[in-house]
Every structure is written in structure tokens, then in C-alpha cells.
PASEBA-1860 file (N, C-alpha, C; in nm, 3 decimals):
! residues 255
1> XXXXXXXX> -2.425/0.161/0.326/-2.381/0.301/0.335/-2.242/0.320/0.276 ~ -2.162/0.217/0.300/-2.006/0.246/0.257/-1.981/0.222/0.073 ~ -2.098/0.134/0.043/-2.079/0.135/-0.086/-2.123/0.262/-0.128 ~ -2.216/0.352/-0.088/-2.297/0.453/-0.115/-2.169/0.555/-0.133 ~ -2.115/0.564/-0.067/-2.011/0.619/-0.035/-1.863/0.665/-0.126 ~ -1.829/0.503/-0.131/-1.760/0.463/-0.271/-1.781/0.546/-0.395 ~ -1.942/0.497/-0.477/-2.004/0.578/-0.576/-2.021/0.745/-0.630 ~ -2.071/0.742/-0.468/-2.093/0.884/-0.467/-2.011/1.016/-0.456
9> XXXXXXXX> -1.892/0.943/-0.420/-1.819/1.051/-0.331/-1.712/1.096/-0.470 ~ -1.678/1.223/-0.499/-1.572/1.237/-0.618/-1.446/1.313/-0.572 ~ -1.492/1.343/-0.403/-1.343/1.432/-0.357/-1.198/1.306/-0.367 ~ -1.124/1.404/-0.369/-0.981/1.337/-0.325/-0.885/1.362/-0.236 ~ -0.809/1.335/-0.144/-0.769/1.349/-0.063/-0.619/1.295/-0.083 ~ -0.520/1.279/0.000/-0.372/1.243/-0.045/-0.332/1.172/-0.154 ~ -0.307/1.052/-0.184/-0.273/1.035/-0.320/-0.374/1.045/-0.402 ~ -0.494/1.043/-0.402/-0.651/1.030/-0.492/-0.623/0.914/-0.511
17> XXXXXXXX> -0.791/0.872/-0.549/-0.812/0.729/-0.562/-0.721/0.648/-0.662 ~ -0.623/0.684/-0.766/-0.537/0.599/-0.840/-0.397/0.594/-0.726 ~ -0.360/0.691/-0.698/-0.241/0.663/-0.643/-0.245/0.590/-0.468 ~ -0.369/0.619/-0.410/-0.353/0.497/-0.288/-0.420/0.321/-0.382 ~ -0.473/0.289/-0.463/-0.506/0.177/-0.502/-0.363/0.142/-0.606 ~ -0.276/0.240/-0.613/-0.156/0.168/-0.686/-0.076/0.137/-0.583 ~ -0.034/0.237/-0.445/-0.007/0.160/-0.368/-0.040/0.014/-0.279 ~ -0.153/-0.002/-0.290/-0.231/-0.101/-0.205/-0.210/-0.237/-0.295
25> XXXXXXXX> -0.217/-0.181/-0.430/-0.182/-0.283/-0.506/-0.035/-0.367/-0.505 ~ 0.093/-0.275/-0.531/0.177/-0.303/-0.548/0.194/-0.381/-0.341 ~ 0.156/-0.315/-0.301/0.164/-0.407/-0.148/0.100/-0.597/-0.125 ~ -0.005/-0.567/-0.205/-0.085/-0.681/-0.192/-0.016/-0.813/-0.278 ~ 0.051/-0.731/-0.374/0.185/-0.840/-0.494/0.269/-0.885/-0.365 ~ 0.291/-0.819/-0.264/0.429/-0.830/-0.201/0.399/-0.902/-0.057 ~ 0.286/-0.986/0.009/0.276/-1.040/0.068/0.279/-1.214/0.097 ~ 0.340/-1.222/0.201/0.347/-1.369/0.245/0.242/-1.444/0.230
33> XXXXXXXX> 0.206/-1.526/0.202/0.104/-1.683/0.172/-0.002/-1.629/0.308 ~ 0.105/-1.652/0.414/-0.002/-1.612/0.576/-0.068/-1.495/0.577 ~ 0.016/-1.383/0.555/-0.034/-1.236/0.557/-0.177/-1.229/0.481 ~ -0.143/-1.291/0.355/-0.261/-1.300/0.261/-0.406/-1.343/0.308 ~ -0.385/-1.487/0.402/-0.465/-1.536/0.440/-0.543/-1.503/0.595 ~ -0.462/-1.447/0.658/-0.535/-1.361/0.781/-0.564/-1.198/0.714 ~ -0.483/-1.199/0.613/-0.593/-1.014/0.604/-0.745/-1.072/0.497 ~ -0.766/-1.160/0.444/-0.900/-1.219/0.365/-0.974/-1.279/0.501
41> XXXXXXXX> -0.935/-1.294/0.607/-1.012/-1.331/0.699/-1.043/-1.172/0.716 ~ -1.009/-1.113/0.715/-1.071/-0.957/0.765/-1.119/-0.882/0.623 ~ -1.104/-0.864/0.495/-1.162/-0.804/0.449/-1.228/-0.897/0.334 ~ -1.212/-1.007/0.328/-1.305/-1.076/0.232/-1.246/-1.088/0.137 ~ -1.315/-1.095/-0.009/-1.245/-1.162/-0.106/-1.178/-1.003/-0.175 ~ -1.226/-0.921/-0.121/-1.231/-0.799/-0.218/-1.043/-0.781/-0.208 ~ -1.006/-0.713/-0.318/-0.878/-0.655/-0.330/-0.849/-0.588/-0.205 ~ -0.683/-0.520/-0.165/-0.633/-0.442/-0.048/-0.688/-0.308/-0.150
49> XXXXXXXX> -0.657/-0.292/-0.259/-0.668/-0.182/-0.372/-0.863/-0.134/-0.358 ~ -0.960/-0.228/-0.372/-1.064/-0.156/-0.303/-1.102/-0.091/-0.203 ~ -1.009/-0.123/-0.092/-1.060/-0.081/0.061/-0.954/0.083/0.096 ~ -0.848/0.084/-0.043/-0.757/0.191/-0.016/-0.770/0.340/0.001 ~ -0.881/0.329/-0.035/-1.004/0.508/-0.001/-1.086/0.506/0.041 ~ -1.128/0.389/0.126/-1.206/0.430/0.203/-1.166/0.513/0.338 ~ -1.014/0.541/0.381/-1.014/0.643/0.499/-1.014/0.795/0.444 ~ -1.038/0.781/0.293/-1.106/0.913/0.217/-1.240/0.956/0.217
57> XXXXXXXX> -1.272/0.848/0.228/-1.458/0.825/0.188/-1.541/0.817/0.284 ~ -1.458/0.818/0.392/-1.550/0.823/0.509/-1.561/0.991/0.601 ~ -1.466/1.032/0.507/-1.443/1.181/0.561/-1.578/1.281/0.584 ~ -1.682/1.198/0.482/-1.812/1.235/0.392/-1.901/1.214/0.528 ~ -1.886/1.111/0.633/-1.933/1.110/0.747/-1.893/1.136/0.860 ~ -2.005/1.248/0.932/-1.932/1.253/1.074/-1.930/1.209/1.169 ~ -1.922/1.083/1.167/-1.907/0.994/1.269/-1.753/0.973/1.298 ~ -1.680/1.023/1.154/-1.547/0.982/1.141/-1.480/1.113/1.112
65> XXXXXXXX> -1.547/1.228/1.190/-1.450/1.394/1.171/-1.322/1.367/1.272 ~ -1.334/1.280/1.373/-1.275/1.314/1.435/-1.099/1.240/1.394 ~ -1.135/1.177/1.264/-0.986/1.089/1.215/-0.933/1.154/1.124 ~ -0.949/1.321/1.101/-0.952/1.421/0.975/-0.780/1.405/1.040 ~ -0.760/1.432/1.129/-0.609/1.474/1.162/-0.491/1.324/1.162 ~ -0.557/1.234/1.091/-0.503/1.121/1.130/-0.379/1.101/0.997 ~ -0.474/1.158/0.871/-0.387/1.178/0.764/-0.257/1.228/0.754 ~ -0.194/1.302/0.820/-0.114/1.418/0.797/0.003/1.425/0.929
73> XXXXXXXX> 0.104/1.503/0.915/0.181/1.517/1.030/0.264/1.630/1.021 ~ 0.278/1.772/1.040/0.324/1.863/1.030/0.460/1.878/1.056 ~ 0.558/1.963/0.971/0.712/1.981/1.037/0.719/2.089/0.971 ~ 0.830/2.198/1.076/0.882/2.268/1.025/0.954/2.265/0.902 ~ 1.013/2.307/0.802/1.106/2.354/0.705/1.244/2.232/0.735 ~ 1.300/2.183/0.665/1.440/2.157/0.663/1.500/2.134/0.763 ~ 1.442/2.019/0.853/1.541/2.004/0.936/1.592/1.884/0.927 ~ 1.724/1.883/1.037/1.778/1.729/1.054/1.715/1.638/1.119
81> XXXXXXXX> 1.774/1.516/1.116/1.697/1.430/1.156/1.736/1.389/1.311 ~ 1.769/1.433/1.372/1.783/1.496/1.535/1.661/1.581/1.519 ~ 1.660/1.719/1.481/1.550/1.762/1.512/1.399/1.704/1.448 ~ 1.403/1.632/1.382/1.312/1.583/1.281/1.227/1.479/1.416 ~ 1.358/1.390/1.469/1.296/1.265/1.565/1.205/1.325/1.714 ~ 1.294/1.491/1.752/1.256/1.545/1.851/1.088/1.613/1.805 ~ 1.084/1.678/1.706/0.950/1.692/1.710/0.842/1.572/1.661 ~ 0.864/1.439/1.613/0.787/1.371/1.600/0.777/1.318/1.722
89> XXXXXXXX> 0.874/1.289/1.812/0.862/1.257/1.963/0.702/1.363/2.051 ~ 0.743/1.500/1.993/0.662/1.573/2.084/0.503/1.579/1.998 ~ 0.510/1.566/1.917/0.400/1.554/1.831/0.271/1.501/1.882 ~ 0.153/1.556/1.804/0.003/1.554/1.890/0.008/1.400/1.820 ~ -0.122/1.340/1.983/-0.105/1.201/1.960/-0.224/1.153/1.870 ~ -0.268/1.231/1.788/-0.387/1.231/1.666/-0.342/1.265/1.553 ~ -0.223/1.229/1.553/-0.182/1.239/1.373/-0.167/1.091/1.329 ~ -0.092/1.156/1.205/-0.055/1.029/1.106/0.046/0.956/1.166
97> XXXXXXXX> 0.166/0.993/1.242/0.245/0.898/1.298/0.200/0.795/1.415 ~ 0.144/0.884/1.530/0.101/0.792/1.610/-0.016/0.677/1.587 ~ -0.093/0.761/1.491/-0.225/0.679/1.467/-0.172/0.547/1.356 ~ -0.099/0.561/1.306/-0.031/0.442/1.246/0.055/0.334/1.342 ~ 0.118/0.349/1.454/0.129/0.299/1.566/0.053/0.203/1.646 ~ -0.114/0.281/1.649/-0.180/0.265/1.733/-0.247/0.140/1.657 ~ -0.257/0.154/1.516/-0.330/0.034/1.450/-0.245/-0.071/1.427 ~ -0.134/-0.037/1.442/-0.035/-0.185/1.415/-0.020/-0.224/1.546
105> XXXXXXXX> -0.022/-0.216/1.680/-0.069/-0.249/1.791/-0.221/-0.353/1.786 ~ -0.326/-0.251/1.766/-0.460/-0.347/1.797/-0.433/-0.449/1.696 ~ -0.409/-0.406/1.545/-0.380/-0.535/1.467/-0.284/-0.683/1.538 ~ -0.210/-0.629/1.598/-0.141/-0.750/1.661/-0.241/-0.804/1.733 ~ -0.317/-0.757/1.825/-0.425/-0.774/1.916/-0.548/-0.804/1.863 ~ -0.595/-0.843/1.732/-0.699/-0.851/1.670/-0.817/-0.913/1.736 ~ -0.734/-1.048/1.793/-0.798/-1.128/1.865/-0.904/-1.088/1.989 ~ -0.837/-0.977/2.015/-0.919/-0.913/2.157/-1.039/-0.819/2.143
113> XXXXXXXX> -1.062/-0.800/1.966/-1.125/-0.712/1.904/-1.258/-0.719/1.798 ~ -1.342/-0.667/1.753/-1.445/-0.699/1.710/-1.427/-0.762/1.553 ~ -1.495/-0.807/1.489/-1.492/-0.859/1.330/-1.480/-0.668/1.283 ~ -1.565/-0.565/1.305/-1.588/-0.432/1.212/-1.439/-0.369/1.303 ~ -1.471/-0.398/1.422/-1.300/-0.268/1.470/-1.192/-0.352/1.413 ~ -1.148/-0.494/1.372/-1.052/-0.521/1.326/-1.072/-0.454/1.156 ~ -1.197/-0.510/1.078/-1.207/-0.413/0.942/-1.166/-0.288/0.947 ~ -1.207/-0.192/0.996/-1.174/-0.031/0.980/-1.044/-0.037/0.999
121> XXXXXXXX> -0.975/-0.054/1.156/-0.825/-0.069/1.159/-0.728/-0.113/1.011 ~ -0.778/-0.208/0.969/-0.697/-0.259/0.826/-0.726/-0.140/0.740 ~ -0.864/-0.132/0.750/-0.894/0.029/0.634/-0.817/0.150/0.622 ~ -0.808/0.131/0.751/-0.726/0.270/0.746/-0.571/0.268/0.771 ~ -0.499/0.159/0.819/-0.394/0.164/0.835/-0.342/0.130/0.637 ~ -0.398/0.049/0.590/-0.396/0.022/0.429/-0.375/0.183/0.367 ~ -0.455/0.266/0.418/-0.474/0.418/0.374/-0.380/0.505/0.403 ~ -0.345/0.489/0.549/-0.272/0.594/0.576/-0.091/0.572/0.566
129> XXXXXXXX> -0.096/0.431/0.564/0.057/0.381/0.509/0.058/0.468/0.347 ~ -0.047/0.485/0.263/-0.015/0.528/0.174/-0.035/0.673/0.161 ~ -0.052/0.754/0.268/-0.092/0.906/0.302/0.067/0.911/0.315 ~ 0.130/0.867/0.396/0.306/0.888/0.442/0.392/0.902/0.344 ~ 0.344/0.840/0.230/0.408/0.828/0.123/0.389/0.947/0.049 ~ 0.290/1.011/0.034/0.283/1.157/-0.018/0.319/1.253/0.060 ~ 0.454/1.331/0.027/0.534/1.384/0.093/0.504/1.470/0.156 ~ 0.369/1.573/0.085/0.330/1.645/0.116/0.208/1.673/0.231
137> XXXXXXXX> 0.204/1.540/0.299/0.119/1.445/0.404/0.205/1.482/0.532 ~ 0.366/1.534/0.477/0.436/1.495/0.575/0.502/1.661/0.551 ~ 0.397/1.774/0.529/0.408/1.911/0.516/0.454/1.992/0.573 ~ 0.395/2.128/0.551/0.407/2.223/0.687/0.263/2.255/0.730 ~ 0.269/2.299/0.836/0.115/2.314/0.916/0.055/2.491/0.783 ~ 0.154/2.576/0.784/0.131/2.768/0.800/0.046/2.696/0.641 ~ 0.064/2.598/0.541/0.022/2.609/0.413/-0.030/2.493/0.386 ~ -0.072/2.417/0.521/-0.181/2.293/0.517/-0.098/2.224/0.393
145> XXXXXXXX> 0.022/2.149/0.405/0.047/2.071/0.382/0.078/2.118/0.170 ~ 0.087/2.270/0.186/0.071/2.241/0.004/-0.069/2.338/-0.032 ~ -0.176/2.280/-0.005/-0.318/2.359/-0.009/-0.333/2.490/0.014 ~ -0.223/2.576/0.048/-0.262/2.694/0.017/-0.161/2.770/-0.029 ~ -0.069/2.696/-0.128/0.020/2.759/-0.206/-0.081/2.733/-0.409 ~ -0.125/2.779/-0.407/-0.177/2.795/-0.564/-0.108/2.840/-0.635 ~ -0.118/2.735/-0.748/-0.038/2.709/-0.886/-0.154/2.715/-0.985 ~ -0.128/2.706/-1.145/-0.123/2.672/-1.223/-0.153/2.516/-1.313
153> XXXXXXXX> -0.173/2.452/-1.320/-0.116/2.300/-1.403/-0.197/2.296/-1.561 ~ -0.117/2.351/-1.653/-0.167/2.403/-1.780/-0.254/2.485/-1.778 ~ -0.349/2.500/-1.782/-0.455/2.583/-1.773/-0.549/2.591/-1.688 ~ -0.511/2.493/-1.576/-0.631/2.514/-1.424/-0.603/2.582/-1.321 ~ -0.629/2.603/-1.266/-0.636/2.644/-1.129/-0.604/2.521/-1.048 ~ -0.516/2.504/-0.922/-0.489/2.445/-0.881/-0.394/2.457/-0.740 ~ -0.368/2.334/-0.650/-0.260/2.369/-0.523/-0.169/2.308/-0.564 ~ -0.047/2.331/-0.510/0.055/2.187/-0.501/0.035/2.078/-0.424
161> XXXXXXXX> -0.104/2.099/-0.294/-0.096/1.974/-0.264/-0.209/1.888/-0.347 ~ -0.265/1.890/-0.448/-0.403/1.844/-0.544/-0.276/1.823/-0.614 ~ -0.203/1.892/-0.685/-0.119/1.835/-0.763/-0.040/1.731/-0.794 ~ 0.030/1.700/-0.619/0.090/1.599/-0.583/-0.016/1.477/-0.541 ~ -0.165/1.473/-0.537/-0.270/1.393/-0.501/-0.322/1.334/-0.589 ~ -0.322/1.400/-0.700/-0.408/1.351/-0.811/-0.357/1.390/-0.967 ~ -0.342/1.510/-0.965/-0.296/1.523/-1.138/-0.179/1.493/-1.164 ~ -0.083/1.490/-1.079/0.011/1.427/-1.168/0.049/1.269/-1.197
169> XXXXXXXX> -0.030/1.251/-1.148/-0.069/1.102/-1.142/-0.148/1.051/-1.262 ~ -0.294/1.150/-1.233/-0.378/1.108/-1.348/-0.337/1.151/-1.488 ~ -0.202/1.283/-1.468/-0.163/1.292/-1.616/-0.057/1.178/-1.686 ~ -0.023/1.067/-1.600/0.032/0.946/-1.722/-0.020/0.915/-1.770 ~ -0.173/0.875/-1.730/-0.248/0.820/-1.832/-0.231/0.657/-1.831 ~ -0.265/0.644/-1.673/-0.267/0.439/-1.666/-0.335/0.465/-1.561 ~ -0.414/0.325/-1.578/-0.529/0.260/-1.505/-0.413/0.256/-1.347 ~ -0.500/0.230/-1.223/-0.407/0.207/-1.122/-0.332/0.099/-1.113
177> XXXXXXXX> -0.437/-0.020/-1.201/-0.395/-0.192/-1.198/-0.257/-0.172/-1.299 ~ -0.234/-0.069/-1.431/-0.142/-0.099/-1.510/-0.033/-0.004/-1.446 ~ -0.049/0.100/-1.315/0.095/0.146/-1.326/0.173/0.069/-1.183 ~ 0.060/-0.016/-1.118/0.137/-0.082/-1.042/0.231/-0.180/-1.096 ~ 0.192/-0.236/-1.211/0.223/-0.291/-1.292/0.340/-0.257/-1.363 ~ 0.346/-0.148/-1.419/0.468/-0.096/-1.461/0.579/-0.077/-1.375 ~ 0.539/-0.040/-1.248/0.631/-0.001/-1.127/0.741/-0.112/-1.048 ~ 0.614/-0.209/-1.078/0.660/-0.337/-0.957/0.765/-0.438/-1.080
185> XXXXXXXX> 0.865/-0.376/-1.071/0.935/-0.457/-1.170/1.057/-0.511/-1.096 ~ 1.100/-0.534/-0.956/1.229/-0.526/-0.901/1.250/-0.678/-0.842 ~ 1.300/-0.737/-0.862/1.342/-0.873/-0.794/1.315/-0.888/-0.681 ~ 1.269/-0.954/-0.573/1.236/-0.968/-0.475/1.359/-0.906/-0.371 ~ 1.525/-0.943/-0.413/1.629/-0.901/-0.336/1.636/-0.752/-0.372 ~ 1.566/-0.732/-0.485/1.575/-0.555/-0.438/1.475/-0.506/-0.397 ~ 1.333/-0.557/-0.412/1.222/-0.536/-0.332/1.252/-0.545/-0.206 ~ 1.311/-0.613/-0.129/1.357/-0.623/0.004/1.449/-0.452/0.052
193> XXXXXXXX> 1.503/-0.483/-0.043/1.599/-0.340/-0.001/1.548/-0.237/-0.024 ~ 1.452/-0.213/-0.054/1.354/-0.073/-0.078/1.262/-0.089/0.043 ~ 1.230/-0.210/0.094/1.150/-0.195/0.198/1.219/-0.186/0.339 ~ 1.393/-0.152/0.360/1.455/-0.190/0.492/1.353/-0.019/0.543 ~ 1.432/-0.013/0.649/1.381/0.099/0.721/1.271/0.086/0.869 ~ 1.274/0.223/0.939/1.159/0.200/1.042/1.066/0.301/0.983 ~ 0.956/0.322/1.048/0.837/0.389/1.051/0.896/0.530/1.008 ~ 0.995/0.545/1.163/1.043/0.701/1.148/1.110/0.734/1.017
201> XXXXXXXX> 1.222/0.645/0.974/1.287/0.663/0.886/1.192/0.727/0.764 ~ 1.105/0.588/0.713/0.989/0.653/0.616/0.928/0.804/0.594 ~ 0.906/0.854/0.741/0.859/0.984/0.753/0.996/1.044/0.756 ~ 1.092/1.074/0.767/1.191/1.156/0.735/1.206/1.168/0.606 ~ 1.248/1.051/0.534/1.263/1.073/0.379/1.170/1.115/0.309 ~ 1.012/1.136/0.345/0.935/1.218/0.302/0.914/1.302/0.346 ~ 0.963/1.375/0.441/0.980/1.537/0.535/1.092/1.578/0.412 ~ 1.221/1.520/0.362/1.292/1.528/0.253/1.272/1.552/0.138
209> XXXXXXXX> 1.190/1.478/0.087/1.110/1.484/-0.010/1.024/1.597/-0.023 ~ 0.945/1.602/0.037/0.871/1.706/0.076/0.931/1.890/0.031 ~ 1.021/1.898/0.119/1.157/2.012/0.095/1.155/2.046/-0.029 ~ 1.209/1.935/-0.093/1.210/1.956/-0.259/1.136/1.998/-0.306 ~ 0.994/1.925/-0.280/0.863/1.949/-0.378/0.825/2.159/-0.289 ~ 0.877/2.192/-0.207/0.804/2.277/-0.189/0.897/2.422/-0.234 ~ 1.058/2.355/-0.283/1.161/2.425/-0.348/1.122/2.399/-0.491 ~ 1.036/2.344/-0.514/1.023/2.376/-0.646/0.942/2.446/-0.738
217> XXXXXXXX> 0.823/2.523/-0.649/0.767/2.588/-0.694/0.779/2.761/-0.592 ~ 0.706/2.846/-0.703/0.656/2.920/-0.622/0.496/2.965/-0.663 ~ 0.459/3.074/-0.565/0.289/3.068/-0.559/0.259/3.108/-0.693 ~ 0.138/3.053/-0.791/0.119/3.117/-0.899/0.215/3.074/-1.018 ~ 0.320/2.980/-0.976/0.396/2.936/-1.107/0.291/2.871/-1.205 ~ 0.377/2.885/-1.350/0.235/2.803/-1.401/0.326/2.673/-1.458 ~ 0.283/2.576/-1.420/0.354/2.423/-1.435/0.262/2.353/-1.525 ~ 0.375/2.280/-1.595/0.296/2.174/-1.785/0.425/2.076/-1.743
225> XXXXXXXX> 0.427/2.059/-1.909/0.522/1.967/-1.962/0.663/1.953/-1.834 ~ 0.696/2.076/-1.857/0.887/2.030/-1.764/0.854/2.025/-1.613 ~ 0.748/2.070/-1.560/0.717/2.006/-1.433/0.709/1.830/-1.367 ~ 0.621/1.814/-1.469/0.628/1.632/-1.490/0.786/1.559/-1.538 ~ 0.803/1.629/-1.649/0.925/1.522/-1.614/1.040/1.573/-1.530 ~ 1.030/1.711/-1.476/1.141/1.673/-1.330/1.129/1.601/-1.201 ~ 0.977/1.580/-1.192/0.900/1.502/-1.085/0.851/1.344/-1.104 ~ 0.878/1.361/-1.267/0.755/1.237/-1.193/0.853/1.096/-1.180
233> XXXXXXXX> 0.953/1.079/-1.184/1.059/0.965/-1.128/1.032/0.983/-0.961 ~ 1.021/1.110/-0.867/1.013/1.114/-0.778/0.902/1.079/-0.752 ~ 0.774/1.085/-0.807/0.616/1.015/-0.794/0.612/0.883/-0.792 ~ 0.740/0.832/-0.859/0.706/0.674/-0.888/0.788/0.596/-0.779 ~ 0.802/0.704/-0.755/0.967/0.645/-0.651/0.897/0.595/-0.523 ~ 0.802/0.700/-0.471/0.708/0.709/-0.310/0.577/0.616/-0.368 ~ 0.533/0.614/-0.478/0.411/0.527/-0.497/0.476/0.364/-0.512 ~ 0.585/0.346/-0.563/0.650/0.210/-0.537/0.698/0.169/-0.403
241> XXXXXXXX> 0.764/0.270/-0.322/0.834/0.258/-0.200/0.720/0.220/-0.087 ~ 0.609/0.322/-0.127/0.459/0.315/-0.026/0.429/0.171/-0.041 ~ 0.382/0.165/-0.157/0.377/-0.025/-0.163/0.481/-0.120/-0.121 ~ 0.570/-0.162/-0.144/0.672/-0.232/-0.049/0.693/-0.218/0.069 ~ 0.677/-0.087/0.133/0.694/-0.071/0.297/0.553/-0.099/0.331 ~ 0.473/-0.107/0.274/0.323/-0.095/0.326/0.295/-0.270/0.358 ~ 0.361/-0.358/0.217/0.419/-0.486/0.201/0.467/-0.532/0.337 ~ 0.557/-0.472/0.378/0.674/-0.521/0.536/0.590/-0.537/0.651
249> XXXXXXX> 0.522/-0.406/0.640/0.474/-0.380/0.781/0.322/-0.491/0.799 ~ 0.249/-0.555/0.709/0.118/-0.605/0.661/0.199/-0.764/0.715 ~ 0.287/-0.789/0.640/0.400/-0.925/0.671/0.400/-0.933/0.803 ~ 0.458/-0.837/0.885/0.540/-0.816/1.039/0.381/-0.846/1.145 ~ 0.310/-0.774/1.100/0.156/-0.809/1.156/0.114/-0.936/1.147 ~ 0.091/-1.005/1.034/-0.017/-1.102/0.986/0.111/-1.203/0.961 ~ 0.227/-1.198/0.925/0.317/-1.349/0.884/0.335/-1.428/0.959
END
């Protein structure tokens, strides 16, 4: 069924299928000897970069409606990070923050857990480490995150949050294997320093991020050429960063 799935399915959801398999990729470069070898005890020989949409692909079944809210985490507009920590504190316990919590928990606990509930857990925590990373994951609730501000992108019809998911991504024009590739260029001592931080931190600087991307348009702009290159250093920035922190936290579990 899950391969069925794979094939069949052409929606996209937070980064689309190139930009969570460039993250998953650039993560899977960045793991310990051990990490490596207890996450192949759980997903087999296959790549971290295959299993990176499947908490997309399962959306297609409802057995799994009820993990729709797991993606995402709502905030007001511009705030500090006092108020930023107070509403992720109060925050419903079915989002993207807690539910990322909750799997790096049982993952520690694997042992106490089935061969398929330890698989999915990796599935989706692999996924949604790279949902955090799209800023716009880390939205406002009134415009679903982006999705109901409509733009432009040359001649389509389009949201800003599809925009930030998939086309501007798919407009460089590289395979996922070659832009991890291009990306992951940093010495291990600065790979380290791109990955310091906590959980929270991560989600602030993309509540930040976020700000920007939603100061930069307005409804109906029509965005080409000078859209991409004022953004897309900032695209490469969260699709490299997603991979290295995604890297830490996979280490801190499994090393």
C-alpha cells in the first residue's frame, strides 16, 4: 500500500518532495557510524531521503487524518521571543512542536516499542524536522500558513505557501541528490555551528523567517525573476540548516 502511495500520489505538502529529500539527504551525510547503524536497523537499506514524504503520502489515507495538524504550528505576527516561548508553551498538544517531542521520546524508548511503531515514528519525525524548516510551517493560523494569500509566479496561479513548498525550489533546476550536494559544502567545524541550538530556538528563527517571507509579498503580486534571487539564499539557508539540525537531533537519539 505505501509503495502504492509513493507512485501514485502527486500532491505536495511543505517542502514538496525535492526539498524534504534534500533535507533528509544532507542529514543522512551528517550522521555518526552508530546513528547510521541503529536507524538501518529501523528502516532498512533504503535512503533517510526515500522515507522523507512519506508523512505527505500518507495524508492520502485516513487512517492517518488525524496527524494533518502535526505538520504545522501557528503564531501570531512578529513577536518576541518571550512572547514567542509563551505561546508555544500554551500551544495545542497536536502540532508540529509537541509532536516532534513526542517522537524523540518513544525513539529513545524504541526498545519498549513495535518493529512498524518504531518505523512510522522515524517517518515522520525525518518529515516533520523538515516541515520546521519551512518557515511558513511555522505561519499564521487567519491565512493557513501562506495558502490563502494568492500570488502570481510568472504566469500561474499560485499561494505563497506552494511557492515556498515547491516552485521555488523546483525552479533551480537540480535533482534533490545534486542540490544537497551543492549545499553541503561546510567543514564539519562549521557544520557543527549551524547545528548549535534547541528545538525552540529552531522554531523561532523560522517564526523570523517566516515575517519576512510574509513582508514580502502582497495578495496578487506577480513574482518571476527578482523574487528568486531575493529569496533564494534564504531557501538554501533553511534547506541546509533543516539537514544539519535534523543531523543533531538523529545523533542525540541513536549515537
Amino acid at each position: 500500500m505505501l509503495l502504492g502511495l509513493i507512485f501514485m500520489s502527486n500532491l505536495t505538502w511543505a517542502w514538496g518532495p525535492t526539498g524534504h529529500r534534500i533535507v533528509a539527504e544532507i542529514a543522512e551525510n551528517h550522521l555518526n557510524h552508530k546513528a547510521k547503524k541503529e536507524i538501518q536497523k529501523i528502516i532498512g537499506k533504503q535512503s533517510m531521503a526515500y522515507w522523507a514524504t512519506w508523512g505527505d503520502f500518507v495524508k492520502s489515507d485516513p487512517a492517518y487524518k488525524h496527524a494533518d495538524s502535526w505538520h504545522y504550528v501557528n503564531f501570531p505576527a512578529d513577536l518576541n521571543r518571550t512572547q514567542f516561548d509563551l505561546e508555544l508553551k500554551n500551544s495545542s498538544d497536536k502540532n508540529l512542536y509537541k509532536r516532534i517531542q513526542l517522537l524523540i521520546q518513544d525513539l529513545k524508548n524504541r526498545k519498549n516499542l513495535t518493529e512498524k511503531e518504531n518505523q512510522e515514528n522515524l517517518y515522520f519525525l525525518i518529515h516533520l524536522l523538515g516541515d520546521l524548516h519551512q518557515p511558513l510551517h511555522i505561519g499564521r493560523e487567519e491565512d493557513m500558513g501562506g495558502n490563502k494569500i494568492n500570488v502570481k509566479w510568472f504566469n500561474g496561479n499560485t499561494n505563497l505557501h506552494t511557492l515556498w513548498d515547491s516552485k521555488l525550489i523546483d525552479f533551480q533546476k537540480y535533482s534533490y541528490s545534486e542540490y544537497a550536494h551543492l549545499l553541503d559544502i561546510y567543514s564539519k567545524k562549521e557544520a557543527k555551528h549551524r547545528m548549535h541550538g534547541t528545538l525552540e530556538d529552531w522554531l523561532f528563527d523560522s517564526h523570523q523567517k517566516a515575517n519576512r517571507i510574509y513582508a514580502s509579498v502582497q495578495p496578487n503580486d506577480k513574482l518571476s525573476y527578482r523574487y528568486n534571487y531575493d529569496h533564494v539564499q534564504l531557501l538554501e539557508e533553511q534547506l541546509l540548516q533543516g539537514g544539519l539540525r535534523m543531523a543533531k537531533v538523529l545523533n542525540e537519539i541513536f549515537g
